[in-house]
DRENDO-1510 file (C-alpha; in Angstrom, 1 decimal, always signed):
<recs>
REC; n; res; u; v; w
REC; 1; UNK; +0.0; +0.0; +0.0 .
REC; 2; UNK; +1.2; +3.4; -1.0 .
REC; 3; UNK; +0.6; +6.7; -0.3 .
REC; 4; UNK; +0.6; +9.8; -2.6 .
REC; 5; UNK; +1.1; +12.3; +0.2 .
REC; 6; UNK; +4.2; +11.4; +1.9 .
REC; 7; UNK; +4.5; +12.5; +5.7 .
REC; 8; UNK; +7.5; +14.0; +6.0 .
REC; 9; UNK; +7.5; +15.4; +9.7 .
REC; 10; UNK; +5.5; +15.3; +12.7 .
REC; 11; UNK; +5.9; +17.4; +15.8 .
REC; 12; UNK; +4.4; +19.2; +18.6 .
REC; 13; UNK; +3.3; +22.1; +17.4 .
REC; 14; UNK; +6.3; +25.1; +18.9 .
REC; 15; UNK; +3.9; +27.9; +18.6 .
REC; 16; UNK; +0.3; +26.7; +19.4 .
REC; 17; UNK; -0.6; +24.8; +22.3 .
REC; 18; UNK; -2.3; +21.6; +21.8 .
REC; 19; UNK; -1.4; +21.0; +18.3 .
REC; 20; UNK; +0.5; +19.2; +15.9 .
REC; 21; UNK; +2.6; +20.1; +13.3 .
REC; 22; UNK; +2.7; +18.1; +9.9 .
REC; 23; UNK; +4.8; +18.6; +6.6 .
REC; 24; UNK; +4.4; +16.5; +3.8 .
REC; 25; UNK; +6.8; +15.9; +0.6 .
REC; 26; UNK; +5.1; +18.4; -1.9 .
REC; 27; UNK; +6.4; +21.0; +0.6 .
REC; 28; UNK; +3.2; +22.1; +2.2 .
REC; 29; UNK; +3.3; +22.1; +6.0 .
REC; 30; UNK; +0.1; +22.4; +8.1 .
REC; 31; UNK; -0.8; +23.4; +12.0 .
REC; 32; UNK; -3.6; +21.0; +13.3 .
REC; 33; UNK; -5.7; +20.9; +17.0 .
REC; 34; UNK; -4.9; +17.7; +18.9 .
REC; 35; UNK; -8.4; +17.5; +19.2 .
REC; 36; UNK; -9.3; +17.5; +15.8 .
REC; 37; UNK; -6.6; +14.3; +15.2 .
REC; 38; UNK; -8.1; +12.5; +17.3 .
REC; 39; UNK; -11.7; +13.0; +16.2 .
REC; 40; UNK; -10.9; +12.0; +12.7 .
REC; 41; UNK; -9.5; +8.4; +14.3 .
REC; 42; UNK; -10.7; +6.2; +11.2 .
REC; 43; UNK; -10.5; +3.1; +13.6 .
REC; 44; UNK; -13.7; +0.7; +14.3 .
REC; 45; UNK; -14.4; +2.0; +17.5 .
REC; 46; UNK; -14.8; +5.5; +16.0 .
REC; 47; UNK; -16.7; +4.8; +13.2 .
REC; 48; UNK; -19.3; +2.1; +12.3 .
REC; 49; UNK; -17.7; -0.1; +9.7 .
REC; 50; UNK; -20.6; -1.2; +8.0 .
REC; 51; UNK; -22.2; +2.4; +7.3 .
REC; 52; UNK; -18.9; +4.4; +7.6 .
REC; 53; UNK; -20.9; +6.4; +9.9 .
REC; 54; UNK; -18.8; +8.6; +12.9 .
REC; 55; UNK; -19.9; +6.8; +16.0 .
REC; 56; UNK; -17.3; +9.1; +18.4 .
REC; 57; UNK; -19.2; +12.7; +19.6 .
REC; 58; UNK; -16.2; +15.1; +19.0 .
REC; 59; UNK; -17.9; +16.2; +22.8 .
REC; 60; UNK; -17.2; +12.7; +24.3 .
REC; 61; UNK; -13.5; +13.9; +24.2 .
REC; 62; UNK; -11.2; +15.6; +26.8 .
REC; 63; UNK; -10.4; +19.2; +25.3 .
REC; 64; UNK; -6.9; +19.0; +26.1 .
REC; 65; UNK; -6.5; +15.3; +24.7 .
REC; 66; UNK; -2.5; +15.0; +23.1 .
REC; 67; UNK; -1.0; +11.9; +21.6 .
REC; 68; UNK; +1.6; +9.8; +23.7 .
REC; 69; UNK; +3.1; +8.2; +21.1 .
REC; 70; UNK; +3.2; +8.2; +17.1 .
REC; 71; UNK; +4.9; +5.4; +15.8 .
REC; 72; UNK; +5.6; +5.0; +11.6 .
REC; 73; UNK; +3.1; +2.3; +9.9 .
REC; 74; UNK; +5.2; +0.9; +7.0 .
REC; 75; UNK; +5.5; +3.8; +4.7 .
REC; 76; UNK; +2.0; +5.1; +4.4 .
REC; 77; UNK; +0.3; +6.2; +7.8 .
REC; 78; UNK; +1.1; +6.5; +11.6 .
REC; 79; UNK; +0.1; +5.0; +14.8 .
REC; 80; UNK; -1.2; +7.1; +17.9 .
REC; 81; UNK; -1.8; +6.2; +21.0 .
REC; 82; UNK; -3.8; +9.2; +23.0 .
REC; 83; UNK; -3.9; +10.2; +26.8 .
REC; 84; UNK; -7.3; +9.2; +27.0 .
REC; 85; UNK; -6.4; +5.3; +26.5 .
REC; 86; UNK; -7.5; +5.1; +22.3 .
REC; 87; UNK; -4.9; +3.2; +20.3 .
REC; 88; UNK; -6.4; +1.3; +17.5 .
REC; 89; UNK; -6.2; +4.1; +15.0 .
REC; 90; UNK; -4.3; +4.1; +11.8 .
REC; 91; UNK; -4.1; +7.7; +10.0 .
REC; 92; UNK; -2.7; +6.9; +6.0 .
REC; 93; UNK; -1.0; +10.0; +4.8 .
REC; 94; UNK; -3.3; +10.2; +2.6 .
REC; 95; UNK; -6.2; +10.5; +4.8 .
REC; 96; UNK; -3.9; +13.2; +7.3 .
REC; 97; UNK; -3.6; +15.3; +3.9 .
REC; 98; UNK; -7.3; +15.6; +3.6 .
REC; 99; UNK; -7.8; +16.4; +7.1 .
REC; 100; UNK; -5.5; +19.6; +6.8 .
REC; 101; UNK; -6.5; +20.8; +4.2 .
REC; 102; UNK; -10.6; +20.7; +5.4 .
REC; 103; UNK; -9.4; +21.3; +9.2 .
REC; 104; UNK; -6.4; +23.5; +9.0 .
REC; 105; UNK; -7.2; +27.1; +9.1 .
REC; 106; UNK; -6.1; +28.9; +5.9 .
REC; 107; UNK; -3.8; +31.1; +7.8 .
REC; 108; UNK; -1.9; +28.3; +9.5 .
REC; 109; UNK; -1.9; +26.2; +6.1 .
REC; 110; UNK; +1.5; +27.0; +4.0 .
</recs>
C-alpha cells in the first residue's frame, strides 16, 4: 500500500498549544488541534464499519486530549496512542492530507 502524500515530519506544534505540526513531501506544511486528530481516528471503535458512519461525539473527548506516542506504519500512515487510552487508530498519509486541508485554518496552512 502506497501513499501519494508522503509524511515527511510530525511534531508538537512550537507555537500553538495543543497541536500538531505536519509537513508532507510536496512541501506544504500544516498546524492541526490535537483535538481535531483525534476526532478524525478512522478506527472501528470510532466509526461504524458497516455504514462508515462517525460513532465518536467530538464532545465525548477531553479538550486538552494530546498523543503519547506516534509510531511510523510501513511507509503510508502513523500510529497514535492518545492520553485518554484510544490506540487502534491508523491515520494513512493520505487520509492526514485531507484532514489539513478541510481542518487546517487557511492562515496556518503553507
Amino acid at each position: 500500500m502506497s501513499s501519494s502524500h508522503q509524511l515527511t515530519k510530525i511534531v508538537p506544534s512550537s507555537q500553538k498549544p495543543h497541536h500538531v505540526e505536519l509537513s508532507f513531501e510536496d512541501g506544504k506544511s500544516f498546524t492541526l488541534p490535537y483535538l481535531e486528530l483525534r476526532f478524525d481516528c478512522p478506527c472501528a471503535t470510532c466509526v461504524d464499519e458497516m455504514t462508515g458512519k462517525r460513532t465518536l461525539r467530538k464532545e465525548s473527548l477531553k479538550p486538552d486530549v494530546k498523543p503519547m506516542k506516534i509510531e511510523p506504519v510501513g511507509r503510508y500512515g502513523i500510529h497514535i496512542e492518545w492520553s485518554d487510552g484510544h490506540r487502534t487508530g491508523m491515520y494513512h498519509f493520505d487520509t492526514l492530507y485531507k484532514l489539513c486541508t478541510t481542518a487546517a485554518k487557511p492562515d496556518l496552512a503553507n
